[in-house]
N, C-alpha and C positions, 0 to 999 in steps of 0.2 A: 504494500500500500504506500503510497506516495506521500508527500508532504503535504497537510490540508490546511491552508491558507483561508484566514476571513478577513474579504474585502470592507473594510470601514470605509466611508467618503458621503459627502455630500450626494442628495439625491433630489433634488425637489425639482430640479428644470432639465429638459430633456438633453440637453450638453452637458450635463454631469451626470446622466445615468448611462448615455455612450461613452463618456469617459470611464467610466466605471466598468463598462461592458468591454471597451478598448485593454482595457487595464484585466481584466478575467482571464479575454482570447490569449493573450500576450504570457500569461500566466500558467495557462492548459497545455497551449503551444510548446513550453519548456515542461513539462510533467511533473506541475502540480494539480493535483485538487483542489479547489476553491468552493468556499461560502461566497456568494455575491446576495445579500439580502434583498436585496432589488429584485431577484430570480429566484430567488429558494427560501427566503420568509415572508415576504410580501407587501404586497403596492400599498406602503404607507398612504400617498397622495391620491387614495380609492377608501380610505378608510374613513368611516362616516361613526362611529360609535364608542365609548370607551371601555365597552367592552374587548373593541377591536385591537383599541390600542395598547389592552393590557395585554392580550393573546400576542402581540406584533413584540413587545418587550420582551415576554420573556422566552420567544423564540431569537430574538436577538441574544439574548444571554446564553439560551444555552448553543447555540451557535459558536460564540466566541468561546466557550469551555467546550465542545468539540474538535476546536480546530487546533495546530499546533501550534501556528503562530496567527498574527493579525499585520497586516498593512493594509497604514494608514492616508489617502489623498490629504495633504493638506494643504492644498492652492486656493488662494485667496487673500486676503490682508490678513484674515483671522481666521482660524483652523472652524470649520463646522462642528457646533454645539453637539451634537450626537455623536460627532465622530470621537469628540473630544472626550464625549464620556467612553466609550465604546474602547478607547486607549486608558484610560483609569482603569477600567474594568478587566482586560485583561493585562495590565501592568500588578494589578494588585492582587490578579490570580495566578502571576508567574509566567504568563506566557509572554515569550518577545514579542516585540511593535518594532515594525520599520513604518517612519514616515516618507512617503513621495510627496516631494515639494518639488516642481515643474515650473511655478510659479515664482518670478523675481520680486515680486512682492514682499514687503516685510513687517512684523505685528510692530516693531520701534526700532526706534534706529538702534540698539544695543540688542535686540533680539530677534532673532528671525521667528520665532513663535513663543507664543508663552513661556515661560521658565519650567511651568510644572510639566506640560508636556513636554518639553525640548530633555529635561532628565528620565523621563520615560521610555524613551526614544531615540533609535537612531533614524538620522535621516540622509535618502539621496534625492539625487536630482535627475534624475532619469529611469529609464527603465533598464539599460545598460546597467548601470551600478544597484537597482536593483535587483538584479538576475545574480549580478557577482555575489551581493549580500546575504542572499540567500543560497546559492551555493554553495557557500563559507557554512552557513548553518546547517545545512545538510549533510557536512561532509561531519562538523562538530556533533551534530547529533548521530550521525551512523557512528560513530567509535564512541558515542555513551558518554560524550562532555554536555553537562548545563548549561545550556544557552539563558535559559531564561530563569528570574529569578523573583520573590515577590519583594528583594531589596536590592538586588542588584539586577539592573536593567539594562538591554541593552544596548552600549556606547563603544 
């Protein structure tokens, strides 16, 4: 069984859920498995109920305790509210977060994103690096090294 990868990212407007979907193909293509919640838990922006939105949670959660790792979209000025939790969440359940930042954008001039995310988190700048990143973790998880930690994150 392959590395099962949960795609966090913005999703409300139709250029971020083909980004999202760009970001899956790209992902499958190299032989991972992917959560993309957009496709496998469901069309938030279809949900009319709260009962809908508590079912849509906590298939979100147990999504991210399914998968091994999570990466993160974070383009924009400011990193997506859910994504952001979606990176606490599995940051504080030990699984690694790679952030993809695409985006030249920055949260201040001394931070490229928040402080609490940016120690949660490694981040790159393409999908080139990464593929690398995550090769690096597969190769550290076949030989049975901890990648991911619920205090040591990884950087």
């Amino acid at each position: 069984m392959g590395t099962k990868v949960f795609i966090a990212g913005p999703l409300f407007s139709q250029a971020e859920r083909e980004f999202n979907l760009k970001l899956d193909r790209f992902l499958r293509r190299h032989g991972f498995e992917t959560i993309l919640p957009q496709r496998d838990l469901g069309q938030l922006w279809k949900v009319k109920s709260d009962k809908e939105y508590g079912k849509l949670y906590r298939k979100d959660l147990r999504g991210i305790e399914k998968s091994d790792l999570l990466v993160a979209v974070l383009d924009g000025p400011d990193v997506d509210s859910g994504t952001a939790f979606e990176i606490g969440y599995a940051s504080a359940i030990g699984k690694p977060v790679i952030g993809l930042k695409t985006d030249i954008r920055v949260f201040a001039r001394e931070e490229e994103i928040n402080n609490m995310l940016a120690q949660s988190l490694k981040i790159v700048k393409n999908f080139d690096e990464l593929l690398s990143l995550l090769d690096a973790l597969k190769k550290s998880r076949n030989r049975g090294e901890n990648t991911g930690s619920k205090y040591r994150p990884l950087r």
